[in-house]
N, C-alpha and C positions, 0 to 999 in steps of 0.2 A: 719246782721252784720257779718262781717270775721276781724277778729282781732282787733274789737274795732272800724270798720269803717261800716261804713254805704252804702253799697252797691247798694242798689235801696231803692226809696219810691214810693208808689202807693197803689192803692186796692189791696187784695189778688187775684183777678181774671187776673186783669192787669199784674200782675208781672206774677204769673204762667204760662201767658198764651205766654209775652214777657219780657223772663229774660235778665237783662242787661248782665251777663256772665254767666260763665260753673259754678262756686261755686255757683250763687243764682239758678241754674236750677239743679242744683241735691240735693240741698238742701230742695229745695219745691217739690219733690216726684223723685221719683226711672226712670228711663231710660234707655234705650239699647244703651250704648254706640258704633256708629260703625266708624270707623274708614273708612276716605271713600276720593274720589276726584270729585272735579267739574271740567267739561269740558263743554263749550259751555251751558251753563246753566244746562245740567244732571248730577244728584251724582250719583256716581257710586259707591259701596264700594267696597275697594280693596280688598276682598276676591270675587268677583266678577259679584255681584249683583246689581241690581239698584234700587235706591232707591228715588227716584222722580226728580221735578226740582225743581231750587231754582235761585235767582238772585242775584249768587253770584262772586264772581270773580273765572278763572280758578284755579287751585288749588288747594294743601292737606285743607283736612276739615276733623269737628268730624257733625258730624249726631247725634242729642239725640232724642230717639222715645221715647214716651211714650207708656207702653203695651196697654192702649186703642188704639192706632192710628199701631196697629199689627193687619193684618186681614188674618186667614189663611182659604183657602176654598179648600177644599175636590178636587182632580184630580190625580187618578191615574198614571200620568205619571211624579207628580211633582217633582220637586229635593228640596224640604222640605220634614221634615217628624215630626208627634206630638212623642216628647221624653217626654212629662211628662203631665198629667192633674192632677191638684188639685183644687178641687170643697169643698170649704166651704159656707154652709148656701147658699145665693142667689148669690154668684160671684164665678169665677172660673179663675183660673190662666193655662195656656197652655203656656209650651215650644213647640219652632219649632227648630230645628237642622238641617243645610248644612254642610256637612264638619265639619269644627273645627269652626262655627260659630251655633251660640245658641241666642235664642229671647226668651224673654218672653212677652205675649199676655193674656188681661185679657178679659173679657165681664161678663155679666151676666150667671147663671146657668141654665137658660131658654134656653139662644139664644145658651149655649153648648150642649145643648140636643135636639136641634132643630137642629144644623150644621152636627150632626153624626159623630164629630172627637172624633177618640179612638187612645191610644197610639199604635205609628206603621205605622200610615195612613199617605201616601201621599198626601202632600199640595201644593198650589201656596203659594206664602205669598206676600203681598202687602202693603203699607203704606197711612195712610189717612192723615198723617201729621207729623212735626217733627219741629227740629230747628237744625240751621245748625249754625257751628263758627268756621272762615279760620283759618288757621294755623297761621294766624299773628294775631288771636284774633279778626276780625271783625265777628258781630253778635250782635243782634241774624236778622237770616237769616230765614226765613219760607222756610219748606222744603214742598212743591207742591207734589199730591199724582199724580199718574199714575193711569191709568185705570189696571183693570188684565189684558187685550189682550194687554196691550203695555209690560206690566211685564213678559207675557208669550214669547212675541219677542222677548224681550231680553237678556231674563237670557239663 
């Protein structure tokens, strides 16, 4: 509900998974809001990165990742880099930093200590999924992950 009104109905899987808008998708857990454009069905965020495909019309859009669907992998020559790990009990929280943009990226505290990122280290970072909503509020739009070697093309 947002102000007395009824916004979506559905399972809780159902909605989480396809919120009818931006108030029911931030409302049902935390996201990296990026601010981004679609051309020819690629997002692009206008800080300069790419951020999958989606089929949506050309156009300003917002991009909402959720930090699972953040995957940052170890390469020294990346233009990410890990600015923060917090490791509680079995999950772990990772920022990744470009410039003046900032992600946060969760996983388990297994698969952190299996990946070998330490703060400071050089990443790719990639998306396994997202939801996308055009600037005139069409949405929700599935946002299409990229392979890393297409992500490495073209950032």
């Amino acid at each position: 509900m947002n102000s007395g009104k009824i916004c979506q109905e559905g399972t809780p899987i159902d909605i989480y998974q396809s919120p009818a808008n931006i108030f029911v998708h931030e409302f049902l857990g935390e996201s990296n809001r990026v601010v981004c454009h679609v051309t020819g069905r690629m997002v692009q965020a206008d800080d300069g990165f790419a951020l999958g495909d989606a089929a949506a019309p050309d156009g300003p859009a917002q991009a909402f990742i959720r930090p699972h669907h953040v995957v940052a992998l170890p390469n020294p020559r990346g233009i990410w880099a890990v600015s923060r790990i917090a490791a509680t009990g079995a999950h772990a929280r990772i920022s990744v930093t470009r410039d003046a943009t900032t992600l946060d990226a969760s996983m388990t505290a297994d698969a952190l200590l299996d990946s070998g990122l330490v703060t400071g280290l050089k990443v790719d970072v990639f998306f396994t999924g997202g939801t996308i909503f055009t600037a005139d509020g069409t949405g929700p739009i599935k946002l299409g992950a990229l392979k890393p070697a297409v992500i490495q093309l073209r950032v």
